[in-house]
PyMOL CGO cylinders between C-alpha atoms (Angstrom):
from pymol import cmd
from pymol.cgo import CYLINDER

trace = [
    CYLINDER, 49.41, 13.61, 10.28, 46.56, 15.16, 12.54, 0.3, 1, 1, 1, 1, 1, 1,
    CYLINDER, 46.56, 15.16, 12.54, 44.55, 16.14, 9.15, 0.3, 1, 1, 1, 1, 1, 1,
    CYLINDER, 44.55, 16.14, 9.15, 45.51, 13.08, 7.54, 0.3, 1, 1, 1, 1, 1, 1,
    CYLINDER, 45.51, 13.08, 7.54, 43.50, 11.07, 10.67, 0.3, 1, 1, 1, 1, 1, 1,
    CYLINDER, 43.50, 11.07, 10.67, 41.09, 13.38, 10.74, 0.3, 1, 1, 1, 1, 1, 1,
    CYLINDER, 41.09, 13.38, 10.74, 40.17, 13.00, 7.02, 0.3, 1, 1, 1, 1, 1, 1,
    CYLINDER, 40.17, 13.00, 7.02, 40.13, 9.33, 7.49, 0.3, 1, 1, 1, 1, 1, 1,
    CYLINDER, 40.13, 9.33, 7.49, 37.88, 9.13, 10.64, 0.3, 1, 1, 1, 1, 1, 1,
    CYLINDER, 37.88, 9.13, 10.64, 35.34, 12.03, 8.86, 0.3, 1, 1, 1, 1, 1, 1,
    CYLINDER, 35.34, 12.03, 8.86, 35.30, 9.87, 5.59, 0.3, 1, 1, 1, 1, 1, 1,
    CYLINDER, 35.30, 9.87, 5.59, 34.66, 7.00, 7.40, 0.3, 1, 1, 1, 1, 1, 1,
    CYLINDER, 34.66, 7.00, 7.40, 32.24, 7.66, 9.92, 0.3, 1, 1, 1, 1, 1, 1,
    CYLINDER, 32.24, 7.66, 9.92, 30.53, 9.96, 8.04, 0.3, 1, 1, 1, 1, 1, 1,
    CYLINDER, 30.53, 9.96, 8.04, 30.82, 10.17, 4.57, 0.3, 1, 1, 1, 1, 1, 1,
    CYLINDER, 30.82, 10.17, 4.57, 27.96, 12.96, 3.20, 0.3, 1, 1, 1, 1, 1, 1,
    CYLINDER, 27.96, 12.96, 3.20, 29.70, 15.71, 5.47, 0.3, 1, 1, 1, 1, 1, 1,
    CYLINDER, 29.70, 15.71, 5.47, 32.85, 14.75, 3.62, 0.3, 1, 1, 1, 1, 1, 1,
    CYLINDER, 32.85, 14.75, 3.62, 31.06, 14.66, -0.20, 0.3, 1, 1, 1, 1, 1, 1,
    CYLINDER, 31.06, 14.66, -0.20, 29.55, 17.79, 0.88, 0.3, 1, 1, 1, 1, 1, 1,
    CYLINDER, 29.55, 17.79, 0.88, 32.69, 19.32, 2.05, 0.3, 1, 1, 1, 1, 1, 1,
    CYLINDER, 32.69, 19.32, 2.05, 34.27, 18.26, -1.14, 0.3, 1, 1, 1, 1, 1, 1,
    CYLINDER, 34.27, 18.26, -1.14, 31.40, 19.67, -3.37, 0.3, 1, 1, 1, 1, 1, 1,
    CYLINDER, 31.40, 19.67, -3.37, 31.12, 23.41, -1.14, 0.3, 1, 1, 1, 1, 1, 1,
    CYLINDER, 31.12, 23.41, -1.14, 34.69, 23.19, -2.23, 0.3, 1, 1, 1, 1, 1, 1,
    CYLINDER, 34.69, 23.19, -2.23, 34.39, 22.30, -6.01, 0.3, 1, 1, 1, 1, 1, 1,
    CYLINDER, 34.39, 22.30, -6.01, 31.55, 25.82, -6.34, 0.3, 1, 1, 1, 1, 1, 1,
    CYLINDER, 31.55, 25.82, -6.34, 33.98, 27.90, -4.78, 0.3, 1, 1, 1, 1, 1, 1,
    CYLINDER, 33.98, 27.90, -4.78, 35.75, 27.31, -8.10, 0.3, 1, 1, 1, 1, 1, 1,
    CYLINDER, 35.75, 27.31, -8.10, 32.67, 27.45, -10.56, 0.3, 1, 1, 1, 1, 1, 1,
    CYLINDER, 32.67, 27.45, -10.56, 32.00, 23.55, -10.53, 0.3, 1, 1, 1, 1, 1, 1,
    CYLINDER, 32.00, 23.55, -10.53, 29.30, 20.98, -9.75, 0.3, 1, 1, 1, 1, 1, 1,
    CYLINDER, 29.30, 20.98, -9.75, 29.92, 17.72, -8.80, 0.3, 1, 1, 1, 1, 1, 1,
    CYLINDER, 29.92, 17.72, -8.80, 27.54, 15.08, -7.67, 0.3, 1, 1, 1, 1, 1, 1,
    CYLINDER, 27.54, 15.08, -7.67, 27.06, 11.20, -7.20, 0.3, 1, 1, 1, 1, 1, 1,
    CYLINDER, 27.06, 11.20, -7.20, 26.11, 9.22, -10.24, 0.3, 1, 1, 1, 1, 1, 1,
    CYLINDER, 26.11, 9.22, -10.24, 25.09, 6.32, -7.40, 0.3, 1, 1, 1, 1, 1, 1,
    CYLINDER, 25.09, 6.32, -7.40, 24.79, 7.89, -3.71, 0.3, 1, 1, 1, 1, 1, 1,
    CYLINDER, 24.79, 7.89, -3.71, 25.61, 4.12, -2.64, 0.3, 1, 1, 1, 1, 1, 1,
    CYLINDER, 25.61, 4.12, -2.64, 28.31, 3.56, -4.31, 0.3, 1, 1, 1, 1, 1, 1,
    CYLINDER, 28.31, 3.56, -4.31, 29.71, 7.15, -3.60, 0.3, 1, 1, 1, 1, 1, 1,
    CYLINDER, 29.71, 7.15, -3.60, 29.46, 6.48, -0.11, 0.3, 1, 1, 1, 1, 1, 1,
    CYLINDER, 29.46, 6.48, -0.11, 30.65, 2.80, 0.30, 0.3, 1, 1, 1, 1, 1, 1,
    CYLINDER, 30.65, 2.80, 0.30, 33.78, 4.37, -1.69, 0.3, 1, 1, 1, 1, 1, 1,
    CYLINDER, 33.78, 4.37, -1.69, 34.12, 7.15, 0.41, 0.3, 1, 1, 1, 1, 1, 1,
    CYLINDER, 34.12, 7.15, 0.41, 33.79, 4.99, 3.74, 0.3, 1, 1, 1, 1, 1, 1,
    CYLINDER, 33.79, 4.99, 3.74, 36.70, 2.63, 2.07, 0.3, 1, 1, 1, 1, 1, 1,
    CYLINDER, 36.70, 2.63, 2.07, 38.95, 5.95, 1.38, 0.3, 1, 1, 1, 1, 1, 1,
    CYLINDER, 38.95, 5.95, 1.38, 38.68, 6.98, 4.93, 0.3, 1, 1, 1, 1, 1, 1,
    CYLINDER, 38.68, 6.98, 4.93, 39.69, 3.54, 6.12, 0.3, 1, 1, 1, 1, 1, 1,
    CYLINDER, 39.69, 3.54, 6.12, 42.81, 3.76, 3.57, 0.3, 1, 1, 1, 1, 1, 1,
    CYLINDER, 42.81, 3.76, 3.57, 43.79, 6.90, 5.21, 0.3, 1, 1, 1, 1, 1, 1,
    CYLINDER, 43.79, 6.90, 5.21, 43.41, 6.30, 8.36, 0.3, 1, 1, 1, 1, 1, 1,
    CYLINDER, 43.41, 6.30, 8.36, 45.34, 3.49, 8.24, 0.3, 1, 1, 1, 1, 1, 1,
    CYLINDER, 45.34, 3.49, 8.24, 48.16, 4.74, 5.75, 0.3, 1, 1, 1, 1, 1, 1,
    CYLINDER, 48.16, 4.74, 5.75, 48.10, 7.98, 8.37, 0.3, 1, 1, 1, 1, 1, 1,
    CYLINDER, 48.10, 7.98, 8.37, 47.94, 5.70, 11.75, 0.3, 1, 1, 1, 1, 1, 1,
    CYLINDER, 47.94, 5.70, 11.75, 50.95, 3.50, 10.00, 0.3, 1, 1, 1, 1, 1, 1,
    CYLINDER, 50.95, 3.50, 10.00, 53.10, 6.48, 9.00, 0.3, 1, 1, 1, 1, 1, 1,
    CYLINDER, 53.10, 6.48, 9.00, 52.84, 8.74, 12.47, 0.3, 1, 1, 1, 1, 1, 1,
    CYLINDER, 52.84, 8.74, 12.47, 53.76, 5.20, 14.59, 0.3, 1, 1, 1, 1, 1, 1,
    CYLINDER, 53.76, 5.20, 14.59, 56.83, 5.22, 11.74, 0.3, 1, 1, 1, 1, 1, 1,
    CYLINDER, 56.83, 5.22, 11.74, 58.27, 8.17, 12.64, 0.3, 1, 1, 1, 1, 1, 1,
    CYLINDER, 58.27, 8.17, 12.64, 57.54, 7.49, 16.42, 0.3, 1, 1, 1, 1, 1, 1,
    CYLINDER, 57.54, 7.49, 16.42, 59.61, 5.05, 16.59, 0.3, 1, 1, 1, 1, 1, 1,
    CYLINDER, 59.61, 5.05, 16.59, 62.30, 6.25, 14.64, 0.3, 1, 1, 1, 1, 1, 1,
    CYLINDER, 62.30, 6.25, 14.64, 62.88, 9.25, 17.25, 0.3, 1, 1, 1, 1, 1, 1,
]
cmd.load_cgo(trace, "trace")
């Protein structure tokens, strides 16, 4: 769950490190991958990091309260 918030606060506060994270990780495997639209790519980032946070945030108060 740690990761999962952590993901979510990176892709939403600051999206390029995450599309640069994702692309160091797509040449370790012999690809490139970049935005068509930087704007776009980061307004849908930023909205993916919200969605995880708050899926993440949801699930670890879940299982709090279920102990």
């Amino acid at each position: 769950m740690v990761l999962a918030v952590l993901n979510g606060v990176v892709c939403l506060f600051n999206p390029i490190l995450a599309i640069k994270i994702q692309q160091k990780f797509y040449e370790r495997i012999n690809w490139k991958i970049e935005p068509i639209n930087l704007k776009k790519e980061l307004r849908n980032t930023r909205i993916m990091g919200l969605i995880s946070l708050i899926l993440a945030t949801t699930i670890t108060i879940n299982l709090v309260m279920t102990l």
